[in-house]
MARNU-181105 format. One record per atom (N, C-alpha, C): z, x, y. Coordinates in steps of 0.2 Angstrom, whole numbers, plus 2048, in hexadecimal, padded with zeros to 3 digits. Atoms other than C-alpha are relative to their C-alpha. Layout:
<recs>
ZXY ...
</recs>
This chain:
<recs>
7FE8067FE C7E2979AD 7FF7FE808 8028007F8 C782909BE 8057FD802 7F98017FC C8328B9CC 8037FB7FF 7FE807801 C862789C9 8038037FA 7FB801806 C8E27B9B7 806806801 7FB7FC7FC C9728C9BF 8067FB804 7FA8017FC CA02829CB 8037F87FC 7FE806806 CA32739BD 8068037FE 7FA7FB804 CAB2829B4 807800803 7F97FF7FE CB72879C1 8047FA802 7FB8057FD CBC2769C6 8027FD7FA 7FF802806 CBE2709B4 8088077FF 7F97FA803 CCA2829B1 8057FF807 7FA8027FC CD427D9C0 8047FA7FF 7FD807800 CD726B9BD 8048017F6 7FE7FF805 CDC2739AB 807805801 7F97FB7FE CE92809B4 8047FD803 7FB8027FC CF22739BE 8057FD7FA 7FC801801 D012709BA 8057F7801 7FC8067FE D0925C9B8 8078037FF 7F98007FF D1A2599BF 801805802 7FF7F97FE D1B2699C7 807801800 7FB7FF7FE D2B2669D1 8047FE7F9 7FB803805 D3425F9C1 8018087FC 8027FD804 D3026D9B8 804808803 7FB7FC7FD D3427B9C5 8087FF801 7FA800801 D452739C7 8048017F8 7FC7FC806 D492759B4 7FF8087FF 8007F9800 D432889B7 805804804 7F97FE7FC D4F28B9C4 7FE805804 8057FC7FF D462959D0 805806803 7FB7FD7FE D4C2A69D5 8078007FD 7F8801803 D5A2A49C9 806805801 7FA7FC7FF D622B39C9 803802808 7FF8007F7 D662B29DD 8067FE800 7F98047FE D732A59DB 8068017FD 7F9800801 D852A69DB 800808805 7FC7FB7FB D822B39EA 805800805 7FD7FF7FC D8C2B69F7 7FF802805 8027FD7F8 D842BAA06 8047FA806 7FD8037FB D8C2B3A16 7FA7FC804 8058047FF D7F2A6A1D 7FF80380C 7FF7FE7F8 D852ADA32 7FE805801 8057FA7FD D7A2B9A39 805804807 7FE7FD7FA D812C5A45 7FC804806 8027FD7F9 D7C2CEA56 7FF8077FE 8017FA7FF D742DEA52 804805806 7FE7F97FB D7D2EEA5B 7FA801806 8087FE7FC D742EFA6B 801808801 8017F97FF D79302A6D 7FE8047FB 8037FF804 D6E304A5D 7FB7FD801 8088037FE D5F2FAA63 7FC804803 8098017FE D4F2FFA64 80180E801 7FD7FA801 D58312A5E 7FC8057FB 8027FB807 D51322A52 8078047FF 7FB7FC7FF D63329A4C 7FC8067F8 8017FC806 D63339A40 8078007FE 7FA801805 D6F339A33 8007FC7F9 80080580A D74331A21 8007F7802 80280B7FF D6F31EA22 8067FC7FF 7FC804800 D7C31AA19 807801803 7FB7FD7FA D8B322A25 7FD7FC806 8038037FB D8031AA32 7FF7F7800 800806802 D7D308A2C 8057FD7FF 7F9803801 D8F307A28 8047FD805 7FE8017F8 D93308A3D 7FA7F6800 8028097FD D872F5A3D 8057FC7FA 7FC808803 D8F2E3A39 7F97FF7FB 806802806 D882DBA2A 7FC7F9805 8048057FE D7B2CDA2D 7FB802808 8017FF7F9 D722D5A3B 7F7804802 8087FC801 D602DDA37 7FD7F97FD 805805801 D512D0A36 7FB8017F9 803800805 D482DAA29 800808800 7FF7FA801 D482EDA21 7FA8027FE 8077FE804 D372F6A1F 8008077FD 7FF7F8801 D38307A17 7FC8047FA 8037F8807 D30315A0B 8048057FE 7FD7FB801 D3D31FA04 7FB8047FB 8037FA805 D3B3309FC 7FF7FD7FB 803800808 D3132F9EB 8038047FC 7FE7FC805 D3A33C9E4 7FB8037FD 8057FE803 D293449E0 7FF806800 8047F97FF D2B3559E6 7FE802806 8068017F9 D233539F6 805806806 7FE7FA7FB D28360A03 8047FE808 8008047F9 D33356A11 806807803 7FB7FA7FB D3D368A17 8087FD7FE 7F98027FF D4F360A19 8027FD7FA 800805804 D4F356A0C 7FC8037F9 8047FD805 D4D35B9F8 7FE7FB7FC 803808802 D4134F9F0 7FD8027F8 801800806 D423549DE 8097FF7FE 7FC802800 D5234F9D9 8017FC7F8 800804805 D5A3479C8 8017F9803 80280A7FC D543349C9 8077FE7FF 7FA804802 D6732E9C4 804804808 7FD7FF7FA D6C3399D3 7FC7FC808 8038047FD D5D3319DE 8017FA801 7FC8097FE D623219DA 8047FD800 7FB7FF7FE D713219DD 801800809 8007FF7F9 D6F3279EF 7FC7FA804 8038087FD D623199F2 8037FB7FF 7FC8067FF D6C30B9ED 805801804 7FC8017FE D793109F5 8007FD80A 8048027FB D6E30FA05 7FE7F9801 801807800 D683009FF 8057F9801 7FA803800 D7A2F79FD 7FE800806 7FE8037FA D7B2F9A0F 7FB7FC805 8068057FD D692F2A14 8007FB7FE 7FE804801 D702E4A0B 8037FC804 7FC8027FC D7E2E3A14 7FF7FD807 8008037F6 D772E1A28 7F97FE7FF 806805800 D682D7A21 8027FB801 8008067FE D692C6A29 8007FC7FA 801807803 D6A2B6A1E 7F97FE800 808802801 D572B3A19 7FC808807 8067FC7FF D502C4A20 7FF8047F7 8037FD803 D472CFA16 800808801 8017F7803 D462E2A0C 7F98007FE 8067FE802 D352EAA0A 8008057FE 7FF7FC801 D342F7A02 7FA8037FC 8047FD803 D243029FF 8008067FB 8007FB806 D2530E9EE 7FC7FF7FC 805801805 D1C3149E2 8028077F9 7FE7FE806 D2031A9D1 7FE8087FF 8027F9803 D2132C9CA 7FD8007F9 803802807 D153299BB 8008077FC 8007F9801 D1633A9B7 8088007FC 7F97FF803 D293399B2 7FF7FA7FC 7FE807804 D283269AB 8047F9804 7FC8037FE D3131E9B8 7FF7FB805 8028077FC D2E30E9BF 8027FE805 7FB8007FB D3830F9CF 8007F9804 8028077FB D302FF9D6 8037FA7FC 7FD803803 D362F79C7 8087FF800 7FB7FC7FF D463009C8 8047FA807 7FD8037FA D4A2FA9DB 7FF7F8800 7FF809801 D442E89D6 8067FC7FD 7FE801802 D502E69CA 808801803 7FA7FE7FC D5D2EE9D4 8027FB807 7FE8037FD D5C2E19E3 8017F97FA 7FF807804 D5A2D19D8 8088017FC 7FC801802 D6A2D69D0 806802804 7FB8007F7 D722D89E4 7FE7F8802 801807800 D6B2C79E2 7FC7FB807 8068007FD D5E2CA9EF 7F97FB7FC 805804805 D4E2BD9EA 7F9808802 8097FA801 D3C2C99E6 7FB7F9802 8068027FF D302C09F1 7FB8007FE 8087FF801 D232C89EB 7FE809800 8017F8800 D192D99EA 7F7801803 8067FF801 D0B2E09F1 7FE8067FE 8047F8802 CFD2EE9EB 7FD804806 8077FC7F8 CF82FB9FB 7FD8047FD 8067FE805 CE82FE9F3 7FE806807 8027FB7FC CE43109FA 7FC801802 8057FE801 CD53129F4 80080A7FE 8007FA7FF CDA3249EE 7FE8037F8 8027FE807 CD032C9E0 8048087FC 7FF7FA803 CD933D9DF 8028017FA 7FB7FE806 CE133D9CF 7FA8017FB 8057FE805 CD63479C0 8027FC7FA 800803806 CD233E9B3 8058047F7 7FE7FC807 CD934E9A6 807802804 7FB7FE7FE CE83529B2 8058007FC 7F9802805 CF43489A6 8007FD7F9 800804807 CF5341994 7F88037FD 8067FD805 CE6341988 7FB800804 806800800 CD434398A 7FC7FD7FE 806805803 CC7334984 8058037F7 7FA803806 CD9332976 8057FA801 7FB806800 CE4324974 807802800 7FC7FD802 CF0331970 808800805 7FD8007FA CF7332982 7FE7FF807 8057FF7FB CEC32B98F 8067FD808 7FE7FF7FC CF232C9A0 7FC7FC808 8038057FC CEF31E9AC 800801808 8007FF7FA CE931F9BD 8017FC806 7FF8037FE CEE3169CA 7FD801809 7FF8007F8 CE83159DE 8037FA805 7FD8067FC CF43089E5 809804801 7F98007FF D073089EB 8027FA801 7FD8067FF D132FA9EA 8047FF806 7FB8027FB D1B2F19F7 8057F97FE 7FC806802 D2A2E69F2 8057FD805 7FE8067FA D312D79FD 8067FC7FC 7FB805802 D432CF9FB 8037FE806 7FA8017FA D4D2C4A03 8047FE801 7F9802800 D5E2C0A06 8037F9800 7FE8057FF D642B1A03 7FB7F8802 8048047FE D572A6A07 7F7803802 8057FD800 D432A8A06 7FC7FE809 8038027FA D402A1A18 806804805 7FC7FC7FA D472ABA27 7FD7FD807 8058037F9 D452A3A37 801802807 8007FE7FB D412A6A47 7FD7FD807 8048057FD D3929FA58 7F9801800 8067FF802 D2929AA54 7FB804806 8037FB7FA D232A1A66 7FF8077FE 8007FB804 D262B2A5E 7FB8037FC 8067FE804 D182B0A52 7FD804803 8047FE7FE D0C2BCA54 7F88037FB 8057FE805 D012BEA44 7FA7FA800 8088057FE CEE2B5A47 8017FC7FA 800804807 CE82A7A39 7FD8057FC 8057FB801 CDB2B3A36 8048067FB 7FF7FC803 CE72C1A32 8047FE7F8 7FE803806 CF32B6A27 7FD7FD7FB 806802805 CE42B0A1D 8018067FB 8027FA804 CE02C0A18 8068057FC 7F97FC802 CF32C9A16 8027FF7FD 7FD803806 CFA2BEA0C 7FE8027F7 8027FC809 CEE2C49FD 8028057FF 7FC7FA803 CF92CF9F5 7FD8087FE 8037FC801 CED2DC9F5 7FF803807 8007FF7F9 CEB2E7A05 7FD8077FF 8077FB800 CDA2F4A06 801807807 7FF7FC7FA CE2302A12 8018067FE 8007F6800 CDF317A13 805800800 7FA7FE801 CEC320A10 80080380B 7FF7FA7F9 CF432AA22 7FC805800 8057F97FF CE7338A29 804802802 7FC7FC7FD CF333FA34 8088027FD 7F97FE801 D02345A2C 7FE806802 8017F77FE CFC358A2E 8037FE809 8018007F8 CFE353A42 8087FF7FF 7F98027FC D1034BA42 8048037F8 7FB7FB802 D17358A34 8027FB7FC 7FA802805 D1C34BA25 7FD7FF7FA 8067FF806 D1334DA12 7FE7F57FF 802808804 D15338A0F 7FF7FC805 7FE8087FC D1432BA1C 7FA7FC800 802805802 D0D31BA1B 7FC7FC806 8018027F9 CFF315A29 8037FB803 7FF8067FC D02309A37 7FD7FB7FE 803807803 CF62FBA30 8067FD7FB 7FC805805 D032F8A21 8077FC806 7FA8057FF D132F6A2C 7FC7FC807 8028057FC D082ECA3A 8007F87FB 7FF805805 D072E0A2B 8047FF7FE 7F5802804 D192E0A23 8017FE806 7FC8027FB D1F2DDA36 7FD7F9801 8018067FD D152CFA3A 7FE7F97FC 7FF807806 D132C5A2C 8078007FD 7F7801803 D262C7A27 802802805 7FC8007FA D2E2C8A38 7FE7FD806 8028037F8 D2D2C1A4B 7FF805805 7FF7FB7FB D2B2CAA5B 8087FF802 7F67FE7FD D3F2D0A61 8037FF7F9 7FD7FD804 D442D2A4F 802806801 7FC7F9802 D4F2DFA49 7FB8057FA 8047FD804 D452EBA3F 8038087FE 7FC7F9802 D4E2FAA34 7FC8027FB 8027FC806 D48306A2B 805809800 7F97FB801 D57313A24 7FB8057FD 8037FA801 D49320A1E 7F97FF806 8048017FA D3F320A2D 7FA807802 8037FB800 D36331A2E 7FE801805 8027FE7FB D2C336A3A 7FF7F7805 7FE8057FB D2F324A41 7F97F97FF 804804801 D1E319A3C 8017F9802 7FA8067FE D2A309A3A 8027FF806 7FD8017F9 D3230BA48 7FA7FF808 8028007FC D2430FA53 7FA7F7801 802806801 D192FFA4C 8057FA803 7FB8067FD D282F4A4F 801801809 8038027FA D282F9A62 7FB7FE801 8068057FC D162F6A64 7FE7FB800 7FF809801 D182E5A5D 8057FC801 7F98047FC D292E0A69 8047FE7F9 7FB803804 D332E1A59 805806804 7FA7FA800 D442ECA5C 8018047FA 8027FC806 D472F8A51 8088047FF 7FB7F9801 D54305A49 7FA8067FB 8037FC807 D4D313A3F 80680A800 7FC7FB804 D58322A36 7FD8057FB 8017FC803 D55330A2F 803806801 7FC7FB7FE D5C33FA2A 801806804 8027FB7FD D5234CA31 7FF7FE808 8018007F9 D52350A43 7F9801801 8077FE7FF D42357A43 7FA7FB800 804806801 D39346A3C 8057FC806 8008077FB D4433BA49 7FD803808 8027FB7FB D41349A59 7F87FB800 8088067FF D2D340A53 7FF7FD7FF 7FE806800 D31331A50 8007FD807 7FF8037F8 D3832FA63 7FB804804 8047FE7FB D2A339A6A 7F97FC7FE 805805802 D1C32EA61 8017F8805 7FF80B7FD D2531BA6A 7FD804805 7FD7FF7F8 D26326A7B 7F7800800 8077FF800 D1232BA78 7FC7FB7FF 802805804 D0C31BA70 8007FD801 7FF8087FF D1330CA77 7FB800805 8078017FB D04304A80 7FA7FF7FC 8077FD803 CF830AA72 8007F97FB 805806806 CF82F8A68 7FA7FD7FF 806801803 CE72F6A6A 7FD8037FE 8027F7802 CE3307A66 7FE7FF7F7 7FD7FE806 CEB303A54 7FC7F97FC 804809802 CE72EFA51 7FB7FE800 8048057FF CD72EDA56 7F8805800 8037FD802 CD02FDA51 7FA8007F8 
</recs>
């Protein structure tokens, strides 16, 4: 097919995909239905200043419980997988009814001191090995706290390890065993899908926003965990993108599993405030020795 009847084709299948009457149409659909008849309080409160811009160690939700509600800008975090993983202080094989249990109860409270139209992100990734959909799982579980699901994105690793005969059948139908190299990040918000801020604040290019919005996002995994002692973290490129495509400069930015501090140090280098928790000492100890080395190095990371 040459180019002229190619681009015949796509304009013909688009003028076949539009939708008459849109708006009529979404309003009989009812959009985000399950949100309404929430209850969240529309008044934002004043962040704790003697918890700004803080790494505390201890249980989040003991900790979270000391903030007023309506008071964090937006929550960015990776909890444990429950995969096994080796984090020392913390045991990461666990019955999932007891796992999820502890995480929601966490998550009640990030509920809680989320401002009126901020936003929860939350990067997981399933234990395919057990069956467990956990992304699915924690979706389901804000939508019915009556949080709206923004949306999702895939953080494409690029990571081939996994053997073809590891798991299920072998060239059988019987049990095959499917591979995946991505991780989910899911995006909800409170009460309203716009969160406002002063537009001065902005600081995301056209350039960058063009590109991030495509819910697809092509980033290596962390090379340096071996260096900062933690088996799972999640590099600086993703939360330089969650921060500044979903937040302002001088946001509040929490992350109640914070580990060796990623989160929290990105949101300094980008003039957000920050809280970050976690249980172990040893990961906050390098958490607050990464801000104290680091701050300054945003070009280092950005533009590299």
């Amino acid at each position: 097919m040459d180019q002229k009847n190619t681009n015949l084709s796509n304009a013909e299948l688009n003028k076949e995909r539009k939708v008459k009457n849109r708006k009529t149409k979404e309003a009989t659909r009812v959009k985000h239905y399950y949100s309404y008849g929430n209850e969240f309080s529309t008044k934002n409160e004043e962040f704790p200043i003697e918890m700004k811009n803080k790494i505390i160690c201890g249980d989040s939700v003991n900790i979270l419980k000391s903030i007023n509600n309506n008071t964090v800008d937006l929550i960015f975090t990776s909890p444990p997988y429950n995969f096994g993983v080796d984090y020392g202080e913390y045991t990461d094989a666990n019955f999932w009814g007891d796992y999820v249990s502890k995480l929601f109860s966490i998550f009640d409270e990030c509920i809680r001191v989320l401002k009126f139209g901020g936003r929860i992100i939350i990067n997981i990734q399933p234990l395919f090995s057990d069956y467990i959909p956990i992304h699915h799982i924690i979706s389901n579980y804000f939508m019915g706290k009556k949080l709206i699901w923004r949306g999702e994105i895939l953080w494409e690793k690029n990571n081939y390890n996994c053997k073809y005969t590891s798991w299920g059948s072998w060239k059988s139908p019987s049990s095959p065993y499917l591979k995946y190299t991505w991780e989910f990040i899911e995006i909800f918000c409170k009460g309203d899908l716009k969160h406002n801020g002063d537009a001065n604040n902005i600081d995301i290019t056209a350039e960058e926003f063009k590109e991030w919005v495509v819910a697809k996002w092509s980033i290596g995994p962390e090379k340096n965990m071996k260096k900062f002692g933690h088996p799972a973290m999640f590099p600086k490129k993703i939360v330089e993108r969650v921060l500044k495509l979903f937040s302002y400069k001088n946001d509040i930015i929490l992350d109640p599993f914070n580990g060796v501090g990623t989160t929290t140090l990105v949101a300094s280098l980008l003039d957000r405030n920050y809280l970050g928790i976690d249980i172990s000492e040893k990961y906050c100890d390098t958490a607050r020795k990464r801000i104290t080395e680091e701050e300054g190095e945003i070009d280092i990371f950005l533009h590299k």
